[in-house]
N, C-alpha and C positions, 0 to 999 in steps of 0.2 A: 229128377230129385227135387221135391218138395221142404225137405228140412235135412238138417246135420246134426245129429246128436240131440234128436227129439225136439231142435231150436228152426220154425219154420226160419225158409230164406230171405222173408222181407223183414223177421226181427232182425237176422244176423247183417244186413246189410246197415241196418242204422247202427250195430255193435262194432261193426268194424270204422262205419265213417265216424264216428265217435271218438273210437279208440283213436284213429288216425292221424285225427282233426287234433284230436287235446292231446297228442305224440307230437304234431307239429309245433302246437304251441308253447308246450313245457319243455323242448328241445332246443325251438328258437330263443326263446324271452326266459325260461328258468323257470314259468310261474303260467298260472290261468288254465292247467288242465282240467280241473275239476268246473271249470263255468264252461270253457270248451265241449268238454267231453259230455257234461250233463244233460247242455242246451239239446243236444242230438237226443242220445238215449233215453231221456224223458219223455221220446214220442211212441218209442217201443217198447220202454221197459219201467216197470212198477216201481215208484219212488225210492221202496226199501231196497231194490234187487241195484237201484242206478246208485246209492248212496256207499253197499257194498262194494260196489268195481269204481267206485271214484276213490275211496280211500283206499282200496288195494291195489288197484294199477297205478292211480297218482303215485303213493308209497312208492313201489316197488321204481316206476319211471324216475321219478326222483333220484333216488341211489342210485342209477345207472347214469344218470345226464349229469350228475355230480362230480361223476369219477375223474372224468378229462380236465376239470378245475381245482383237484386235492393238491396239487401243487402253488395254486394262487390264494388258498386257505391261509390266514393271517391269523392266530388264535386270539390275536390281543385286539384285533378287530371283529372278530366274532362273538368271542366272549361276552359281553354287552348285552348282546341279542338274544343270545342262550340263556343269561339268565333272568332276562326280559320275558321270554315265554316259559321260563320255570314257573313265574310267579302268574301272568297273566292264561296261562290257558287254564290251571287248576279257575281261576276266578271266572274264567268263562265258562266253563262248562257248569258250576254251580249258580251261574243265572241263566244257562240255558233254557229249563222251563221257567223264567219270571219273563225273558224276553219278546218281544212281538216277534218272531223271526221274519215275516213277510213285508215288515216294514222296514224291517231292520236290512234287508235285501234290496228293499226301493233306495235307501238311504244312501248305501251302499252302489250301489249303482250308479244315481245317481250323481256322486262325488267321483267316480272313478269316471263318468263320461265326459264330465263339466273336465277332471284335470288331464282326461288323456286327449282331448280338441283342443284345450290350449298347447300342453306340449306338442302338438304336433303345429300347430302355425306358430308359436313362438319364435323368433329369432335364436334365442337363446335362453337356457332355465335360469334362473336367481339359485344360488351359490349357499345353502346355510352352511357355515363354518363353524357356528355357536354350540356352546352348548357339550362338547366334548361325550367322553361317555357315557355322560348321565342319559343327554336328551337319545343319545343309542339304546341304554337299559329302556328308555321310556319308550319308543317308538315299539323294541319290542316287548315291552308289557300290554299297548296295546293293540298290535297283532294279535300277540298269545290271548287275549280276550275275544277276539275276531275269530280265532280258530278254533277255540272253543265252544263258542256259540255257533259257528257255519263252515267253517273248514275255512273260512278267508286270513289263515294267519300272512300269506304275504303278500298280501294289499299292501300293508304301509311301510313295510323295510324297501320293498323294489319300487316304489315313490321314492322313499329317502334318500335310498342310495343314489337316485339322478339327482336330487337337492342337494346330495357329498360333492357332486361331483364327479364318481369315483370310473374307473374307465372298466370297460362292459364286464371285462373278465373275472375284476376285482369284487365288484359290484355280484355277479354272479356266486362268485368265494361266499360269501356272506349270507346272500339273502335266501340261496339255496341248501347248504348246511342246518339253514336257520328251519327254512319249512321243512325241512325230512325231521328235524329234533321235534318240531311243533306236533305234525301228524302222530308223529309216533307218541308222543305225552297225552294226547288226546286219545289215540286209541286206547294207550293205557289205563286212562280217565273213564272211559266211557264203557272199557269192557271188549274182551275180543270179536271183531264183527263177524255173524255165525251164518254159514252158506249152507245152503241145501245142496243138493247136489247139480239143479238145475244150475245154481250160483256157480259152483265148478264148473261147468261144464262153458258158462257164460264168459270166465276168466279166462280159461285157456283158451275158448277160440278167440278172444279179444287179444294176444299176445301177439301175432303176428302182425298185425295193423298197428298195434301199440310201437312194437320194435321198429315198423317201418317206418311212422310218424316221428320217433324219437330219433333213429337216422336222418330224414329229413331235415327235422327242425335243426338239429346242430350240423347240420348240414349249409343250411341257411344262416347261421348265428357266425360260422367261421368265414362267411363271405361280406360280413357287412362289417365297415370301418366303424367308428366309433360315432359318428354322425347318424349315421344310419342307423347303427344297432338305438341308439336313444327315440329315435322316429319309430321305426320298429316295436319299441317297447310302449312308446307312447301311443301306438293304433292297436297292440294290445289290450292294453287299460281301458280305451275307449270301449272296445269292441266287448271286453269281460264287461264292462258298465251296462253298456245296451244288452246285451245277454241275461242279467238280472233285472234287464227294469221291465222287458217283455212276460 
């Protein structure tokens, strides 16, 4: 057998490490499917077709790796963030086409590698405590600008929330709620993403590697103390960094 569902087997194997790979990452860390997932299936799969299954399985993983932390949801800590990317994603996706996007990705990058090598040899992070829920609305206004322009709305909440402080599960409450509301205001922004049927066919056999990576990763997330889980988070950020700067 040469192909599955008219999808030869050397595509489907980069579909599945893909899906796997950014199942592990959004299951461990809450965040970085879409630089995990992409980094892969951009080697076998056509910009438009990899852009589709990042917004719809990211999506869909999301709500599912969400569910085991609806009890650590704090509305009056959330709140903030939601209506941070109420305001910020509508503004990003109207400067979508003004923006450089491929520098705006080095940029991006970048800052996410410079701050995920420091947090990882750091002793320990600096503490913001200022700022209350303004500089929260602000952080997410400008995500919600970030995932409007690139799907990167939670870059800057899952930074912030180690500059809170806040302890991994909490932290998770937040910045994960935050990205499922983001994707979903942007897909409404932008219009429903339309699949061919090859795009079906590319979903569903992506679902079983997705499920497996997404058991793993919180898999991995319920084994690590709070020390760990921040190191963890911080070799993420790094690795999303170098992932966009390649």
């Amino acid at each position: 057998m040469t192909a599955l569902a008219g999808i030869p087997l050397s595509t489907l194997a980069y579909l599945w490490a893909g899906a796997f790979v950014g199942g592990v990452a959004s299951g461990g860390a809450g965040f970085a499917f879409a630089l995990a997932a992409s980094a892969i299936w951009l080697h076998a799969l056509e910009p438009a077709q990899t852009t589709a299954l990042t917004v719809t399985c990211g999506t869909l993983l999301q709500f599912v790796t969400v569910w085991p932390f609806r009890k650590e949801i704090d509305r009056g800590r959330l709140t903030p963030f939601v209506i941070g990317a109420a305001i910020g994603v509508p503004l990003g996706v109207a400067v979508l086409s003004s923006v450089d996007v491929p520098k705006l990705k080095i940029a991006i990058g970048a800052g996410l590698a410079v701050y995920g090598a420091y947090a990882l040899i750091a002793p320990r992070l600096p503490r913001v405590s200022a700022g209350g829920r303004k500089a929260d609305v602000a952080v997410g206004i400008a995500g919600g600008v970030l995932g409007g322009i690139g799907g990167y709305s939670g870059v800057l909440p899952t930074i912030w929330s180690q500059l809170r402080g806040w302890p991994k599960a909490t932290a998770r409450a937040v910045y994960q709620p935050y990205i499922l509301f983001a994707n979903f205001l942007t897909i409404a922004l932008l219009g429903a993403v339309a699949f061919d049927s090859r795009g079906v066919s590319l979903f569903l056999l992506a679902l079983p590697a997705l499920a497996l990576g997404g058991w793993a990763g919180l898999s991995i997330f319920s084994r690590l103390d709070e020390r760990l889980f921040r190191r963890f988070l911080a070799g993420m950020l790094l690795v999303s960094g170098l992932a966009l700067l390649i």
